[in-house]
Wavefront OBJ file of the C-alpha trace (Angstrom):
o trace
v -162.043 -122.818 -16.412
v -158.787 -124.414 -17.111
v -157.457 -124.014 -20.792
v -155.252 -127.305 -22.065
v -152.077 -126.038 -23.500
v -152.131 -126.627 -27.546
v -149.943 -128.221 -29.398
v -148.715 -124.719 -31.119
v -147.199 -123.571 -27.933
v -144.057 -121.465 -27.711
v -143.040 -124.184 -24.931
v -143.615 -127.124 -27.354
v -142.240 -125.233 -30.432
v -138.696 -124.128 -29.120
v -138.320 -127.578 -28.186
v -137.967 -128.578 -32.174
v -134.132 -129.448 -33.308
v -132.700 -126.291 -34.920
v -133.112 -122.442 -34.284
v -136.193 -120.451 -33.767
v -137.196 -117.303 -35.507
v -139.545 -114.747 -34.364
v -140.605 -111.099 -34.992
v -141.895 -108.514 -32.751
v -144.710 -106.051 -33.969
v -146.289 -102.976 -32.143
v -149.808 -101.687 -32.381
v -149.935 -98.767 -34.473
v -151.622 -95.724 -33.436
v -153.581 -95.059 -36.831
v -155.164 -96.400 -40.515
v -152.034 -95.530 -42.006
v -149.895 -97.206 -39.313
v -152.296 -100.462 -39.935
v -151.669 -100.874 -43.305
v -148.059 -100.658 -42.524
v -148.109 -103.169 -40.091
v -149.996 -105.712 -41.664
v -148.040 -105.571 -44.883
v -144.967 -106.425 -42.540
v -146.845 -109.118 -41.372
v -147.951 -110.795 -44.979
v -144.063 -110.360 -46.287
v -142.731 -112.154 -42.930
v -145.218 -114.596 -42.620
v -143.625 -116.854 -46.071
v -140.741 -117.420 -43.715
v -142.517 -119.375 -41.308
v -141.673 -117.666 -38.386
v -141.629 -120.154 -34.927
v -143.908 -117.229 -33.424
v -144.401 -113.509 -33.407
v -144.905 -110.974 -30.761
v -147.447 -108.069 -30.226
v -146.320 -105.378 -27.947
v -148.222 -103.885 -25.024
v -147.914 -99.836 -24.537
v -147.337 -98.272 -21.407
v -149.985 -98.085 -18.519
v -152.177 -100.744 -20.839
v -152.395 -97.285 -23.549
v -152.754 -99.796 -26.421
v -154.642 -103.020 -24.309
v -157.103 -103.297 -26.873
v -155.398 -102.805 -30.052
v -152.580 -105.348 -28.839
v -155.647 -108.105 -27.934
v -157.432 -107.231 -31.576
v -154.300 -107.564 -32.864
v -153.086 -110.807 -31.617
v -156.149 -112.126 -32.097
v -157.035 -111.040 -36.095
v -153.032 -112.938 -36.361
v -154.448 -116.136 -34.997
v -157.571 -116.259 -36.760
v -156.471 -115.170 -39.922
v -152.804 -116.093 -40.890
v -150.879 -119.302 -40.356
v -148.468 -117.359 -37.817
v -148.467 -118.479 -34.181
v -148.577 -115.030 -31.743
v -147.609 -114.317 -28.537
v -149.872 -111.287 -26.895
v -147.641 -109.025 -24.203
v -149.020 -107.709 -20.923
v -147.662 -105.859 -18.538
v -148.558 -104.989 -14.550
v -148.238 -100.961 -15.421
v -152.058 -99.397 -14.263
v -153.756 -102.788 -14.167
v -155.727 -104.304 -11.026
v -155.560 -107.886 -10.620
v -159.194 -108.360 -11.880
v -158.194 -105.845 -15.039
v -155.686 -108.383 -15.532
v -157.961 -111.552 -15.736
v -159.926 -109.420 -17.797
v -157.192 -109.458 -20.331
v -156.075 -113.116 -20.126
v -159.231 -113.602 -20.332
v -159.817 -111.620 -23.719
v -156.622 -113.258 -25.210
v -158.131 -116.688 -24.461
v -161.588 -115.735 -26.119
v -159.182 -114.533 -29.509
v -157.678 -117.880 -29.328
v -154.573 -116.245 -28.227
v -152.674 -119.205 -25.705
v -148.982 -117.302 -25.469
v -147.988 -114.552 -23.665
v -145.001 -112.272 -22.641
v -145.581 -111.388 -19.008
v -143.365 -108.092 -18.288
v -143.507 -106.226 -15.057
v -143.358 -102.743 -17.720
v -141.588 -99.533 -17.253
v -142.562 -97.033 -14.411
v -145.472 -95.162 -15.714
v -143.597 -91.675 -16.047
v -140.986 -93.798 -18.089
v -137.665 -95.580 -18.029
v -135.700 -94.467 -14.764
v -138.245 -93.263 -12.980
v -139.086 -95.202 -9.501
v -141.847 -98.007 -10.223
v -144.913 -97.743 -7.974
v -147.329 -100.738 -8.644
v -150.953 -100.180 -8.981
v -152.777 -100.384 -5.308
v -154.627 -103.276 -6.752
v -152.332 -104.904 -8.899
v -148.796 -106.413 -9.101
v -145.473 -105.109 -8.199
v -143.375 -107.941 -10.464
v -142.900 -110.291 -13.542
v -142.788 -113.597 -11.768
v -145.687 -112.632 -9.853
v -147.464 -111.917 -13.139
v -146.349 -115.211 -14.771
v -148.037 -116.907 -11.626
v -151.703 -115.078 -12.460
v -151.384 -116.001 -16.257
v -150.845 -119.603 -15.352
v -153.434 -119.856 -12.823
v -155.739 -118.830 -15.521
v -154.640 -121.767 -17.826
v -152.443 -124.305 -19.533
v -150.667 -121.009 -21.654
v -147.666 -120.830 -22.773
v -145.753 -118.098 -20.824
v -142.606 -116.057 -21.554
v -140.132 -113.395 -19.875
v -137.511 -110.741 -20.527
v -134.432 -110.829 -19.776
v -131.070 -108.040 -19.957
v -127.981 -109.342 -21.736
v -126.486 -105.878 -19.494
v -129.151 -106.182 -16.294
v -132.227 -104.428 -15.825
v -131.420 -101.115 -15.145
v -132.729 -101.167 -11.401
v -131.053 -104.217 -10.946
v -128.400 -103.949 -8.002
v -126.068 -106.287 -9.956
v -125.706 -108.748 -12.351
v -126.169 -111.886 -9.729
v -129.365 -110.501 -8.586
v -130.728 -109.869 -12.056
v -130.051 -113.281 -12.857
v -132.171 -114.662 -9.576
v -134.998 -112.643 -10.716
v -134.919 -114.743 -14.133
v -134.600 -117.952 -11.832
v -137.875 -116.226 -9.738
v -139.988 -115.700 -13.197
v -138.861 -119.941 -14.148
v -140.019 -120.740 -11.131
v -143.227 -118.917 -11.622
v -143.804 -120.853 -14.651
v -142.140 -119.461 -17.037
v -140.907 -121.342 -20.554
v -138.575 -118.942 -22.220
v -136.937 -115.645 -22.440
v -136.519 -113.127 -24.903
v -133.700 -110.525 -24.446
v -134.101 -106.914 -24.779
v -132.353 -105.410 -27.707
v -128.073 -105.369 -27.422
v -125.473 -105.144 -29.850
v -122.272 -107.569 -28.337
v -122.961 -111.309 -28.215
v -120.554 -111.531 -25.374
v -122.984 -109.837 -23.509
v -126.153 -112.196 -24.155
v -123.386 -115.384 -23.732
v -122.631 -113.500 -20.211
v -126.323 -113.228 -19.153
v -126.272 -116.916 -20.293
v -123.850 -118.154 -18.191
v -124.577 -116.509 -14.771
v -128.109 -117.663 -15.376
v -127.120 -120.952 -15.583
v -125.184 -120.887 -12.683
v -128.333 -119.108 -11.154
v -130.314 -122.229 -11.579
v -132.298 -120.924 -14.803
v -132.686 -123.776 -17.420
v -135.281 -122.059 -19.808
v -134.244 -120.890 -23.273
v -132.523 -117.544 -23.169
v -134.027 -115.912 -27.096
v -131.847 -113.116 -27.999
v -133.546 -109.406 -28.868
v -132.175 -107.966 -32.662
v -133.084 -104.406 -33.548
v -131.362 -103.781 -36.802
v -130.655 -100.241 -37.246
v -132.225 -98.304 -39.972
v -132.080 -95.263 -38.235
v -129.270 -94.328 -36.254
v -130.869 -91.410 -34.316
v -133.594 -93.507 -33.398
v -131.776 -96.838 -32.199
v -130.049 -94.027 -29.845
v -133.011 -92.805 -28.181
v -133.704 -96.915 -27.493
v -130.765 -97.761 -26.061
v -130.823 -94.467 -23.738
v -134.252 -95.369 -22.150
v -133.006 -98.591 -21.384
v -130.098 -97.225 -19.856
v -127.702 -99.052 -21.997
v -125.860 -97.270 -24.863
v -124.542 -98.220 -28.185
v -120.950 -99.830 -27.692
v -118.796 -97.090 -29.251
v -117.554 -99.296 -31.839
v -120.960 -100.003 -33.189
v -121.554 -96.036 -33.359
v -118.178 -95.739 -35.087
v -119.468 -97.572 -37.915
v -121.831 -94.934 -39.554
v -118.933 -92.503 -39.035
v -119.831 -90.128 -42.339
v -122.568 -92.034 -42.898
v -126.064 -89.873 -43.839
v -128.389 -91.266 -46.523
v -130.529 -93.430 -45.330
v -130.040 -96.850 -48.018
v -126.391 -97.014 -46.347
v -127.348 -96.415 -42.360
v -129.915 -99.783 -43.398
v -126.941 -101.541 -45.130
v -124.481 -101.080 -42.377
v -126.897 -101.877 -39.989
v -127.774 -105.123 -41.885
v -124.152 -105.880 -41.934
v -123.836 -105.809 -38.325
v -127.364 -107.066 -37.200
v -125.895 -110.435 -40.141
v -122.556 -110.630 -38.186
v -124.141 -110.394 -34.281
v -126.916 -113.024 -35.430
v -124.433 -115.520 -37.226
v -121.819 -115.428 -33.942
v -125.028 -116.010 -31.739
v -125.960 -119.003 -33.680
v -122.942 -120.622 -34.292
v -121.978 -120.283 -30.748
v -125.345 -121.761 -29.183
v -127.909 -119.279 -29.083
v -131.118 -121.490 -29.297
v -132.955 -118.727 -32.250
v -132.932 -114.816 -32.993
v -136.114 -112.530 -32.019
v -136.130 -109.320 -34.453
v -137.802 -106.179 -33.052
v -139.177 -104.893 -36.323
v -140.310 -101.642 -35.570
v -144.074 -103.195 -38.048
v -141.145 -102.794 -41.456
v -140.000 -106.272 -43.118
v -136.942 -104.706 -45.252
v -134.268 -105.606 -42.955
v -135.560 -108.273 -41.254
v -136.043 -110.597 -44.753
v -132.123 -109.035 -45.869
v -131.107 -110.598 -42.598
v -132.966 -113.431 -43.099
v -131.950 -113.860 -46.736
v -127.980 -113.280 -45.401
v -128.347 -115.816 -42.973
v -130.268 -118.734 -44.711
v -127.147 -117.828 -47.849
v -124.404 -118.302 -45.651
l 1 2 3 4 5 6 7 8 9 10 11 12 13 14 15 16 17 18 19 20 21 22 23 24 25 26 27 28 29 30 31 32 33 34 35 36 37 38 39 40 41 42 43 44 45 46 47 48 49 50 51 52 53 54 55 56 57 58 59 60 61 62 63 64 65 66 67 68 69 70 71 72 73 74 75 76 77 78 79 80 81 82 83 84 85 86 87 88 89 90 91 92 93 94 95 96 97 98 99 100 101 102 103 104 105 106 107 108 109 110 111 112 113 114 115 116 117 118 119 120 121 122 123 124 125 126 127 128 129 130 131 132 133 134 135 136 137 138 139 140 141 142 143 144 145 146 147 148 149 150 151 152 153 154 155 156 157 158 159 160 161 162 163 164 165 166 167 168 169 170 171 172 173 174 175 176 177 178 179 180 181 182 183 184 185 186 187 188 189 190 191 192 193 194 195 196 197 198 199 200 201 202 203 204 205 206 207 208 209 210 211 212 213 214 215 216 217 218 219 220 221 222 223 224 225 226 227 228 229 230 231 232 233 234 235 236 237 238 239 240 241 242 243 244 245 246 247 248 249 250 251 252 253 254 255 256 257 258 259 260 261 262 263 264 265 266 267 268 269 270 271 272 273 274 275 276 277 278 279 280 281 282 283 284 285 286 287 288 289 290 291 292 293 294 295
C-alpha cells in the first residue's frame, strides 16, 4: 500500500519563506528519564518548532521506544516528528517492519542513517547478511514503502571513513538521488565548516537543504567524549573558552554564548534553519532561542 505524502511533511515545510527550527530528542532508558524527556518536549513545543527528531540507538537497542515515542508526539501534541532508523542489525524485512510501525503511529518522516559499526565509532562496519550496507540504499526502501518524507546526515568535517571531502560529498548527491529531501548535519562548532560542506555539495550536484546540527554545551566533559566518537574534536579555541571555568551555571552560559554566536553567523549568512541536539533538557535550547528571536 502506497501512503500519499501529507501536507505536514518535512519536504513541504522547509519549503516555507524564513528559517526552520527543530529539536532532536533520544529515548530514555527509564521512568525517570521519561518524565525528563517529555517535560523538554511540553516547554519546546510553545515555540512551534518546524519538526522534531527521535533518535534510534545502536543495533535497533531502542527500536521500540523510538516508534512509541514518535508516535505518542504525533498523536498527542501539535509537534510534527521525524522517527530515525538506521541499517545497524536489521534485515530488510525487520526494516519494513519498522516503516511499517511508524506508518501505523501516523509517523510519515524519517531520518534514514546507515548508523555506526555495531562495536562503535571507528570500528570497520559490517552490514547485516540480510540487510543494507548504506544510507542511500536505505532512503530507497523507505520510499518504496510510501509517499514519506525522507531525510539524511551529513558531516560539515566528512564522515570519518570518508576517503576525502569530494567523495563524502557524492555520497550526499547518492542519498538525493535516492530520494532524499533534506539534510541535517552532525554536531560542529565553526560555521566555515558547514558553509564548506555547503559549497562542495553544491558543486557535487546536491540541491537539497543542508540543516545544520547545534549541541550547546552544558557539559564540557561530555561534549568531549561526542566529538571524539565522531572523530572530530573541539576546535581549540572553543575549548579555550571554559579556561578556569568549573561550576556548572557558567560552562551553560558560555556555551550559550557560543552556541548564540555560531547560530546567528549561520543564519545571517544563508543557512536555511538550526537543528538543536538537546540531549531531552529545554534550558539552553529556549536561552538560545530567546537570544536569537531578541537580536
Amino acid at each position: 500500500m502506497v501512503i500519499g505524502r501529507p501536507a505536514t511533511s518535512v519536504r513541504h515545510l522547509l519549503e516555507r519563506p524564513g528559517p526552520s527550527f527543530s529539536f532532536e530528542f533520544f529515548p530514555p532508558q527509564d521512568d525517570e528519564g521519561e518524565r525528563r524527556l517529555w517535560q523538554a518536549i511540553r516547554e519546546l513545543e510553545p515555540l512551534r518548532p518546524t519538526f522534531v527528531s527521535v533518535t534510534y540507538g545502536a543495533g535497533g537497542t531502542t527500536r521500540d521506544r523510538t516508534v512509541r515515542i514518535t508516535g505518542r508526539i504525533a498523536g498527542e501534541t501539535t509537534l510534527i516528528p521525524v522517527g530515525h532508523l538506521t541499517c545497524v542489525g536489521h534485515s530488510r524485512d525487520e526494516l519494513r517492519a519498522v516503516i511499517g510501525a511508524y506508518a501505523d503511529a501516523g509517523v510519515r518522516n524519517m531520518l534514514a542513517l546507515r548508523g555506526d559499526p555495531p562495536g562503535g565509532p571507528g570500528n570497520p562496519w559490517t552490514a547485516h547478511p540480510e540487510g543494507l550496507d548504506h544510507a542511500d540504499q536505505l532512503v530507497a526502501l523507505v520510499r518504496s514503502h510510501g509517499d514519506f518524507s525522507v531525510g539524511v546526515a551529513a558531516f560539515p568535517e566528512g564522515h570519518r571513513e570518508a576517503r576525502s571531502l569530494e567523495e563524502d560529498a557524492r555520497v550526499l548527491v547518492a542519498k538525493e538521488a535516492a530520494g532524499a529531501d533534506f539534510a541535517i548535519t552532525e554536531l560542529f562548532f565553526r560555521p566555515a565548516d558547514y558553509f564548506a560542506l555547503v559549497e562542495r555539495s553544491r558543486v557535487a550536484g546536491t540541491r537539497i537543504p543542508i540543516i545544520p546540527g547545534i549541541m550547546p554545551i552544558t557539559n564540557l566533559k561530555q561534549i568531549l567524549r561526542f566529538a571524539e566518537l565522531s572523530g572530530r574534536p573541539v576546535p581549540a579555541e572553543v575549548v579555550a573558552r571554559f579556561d578556569g571555568v568549573s561550576e556548572p551555571s557558567d560552562v551553560r552560559r558560555i556555551g550559550v554564548e557560543i552556541a548564540t554566536e555560531m547560530c546567528n553567523e549561520l543564519l545571517s549568512k544563508g543557512a536555511p534553519g538550526l537543528h538543536f541536539y538537546t540531549l531531552n533538557r529545554s534550558t539552553a535550547t529556549r536561552q538560545i532561542f530567546a537570544n536569537l528571536v531578541q537580536g
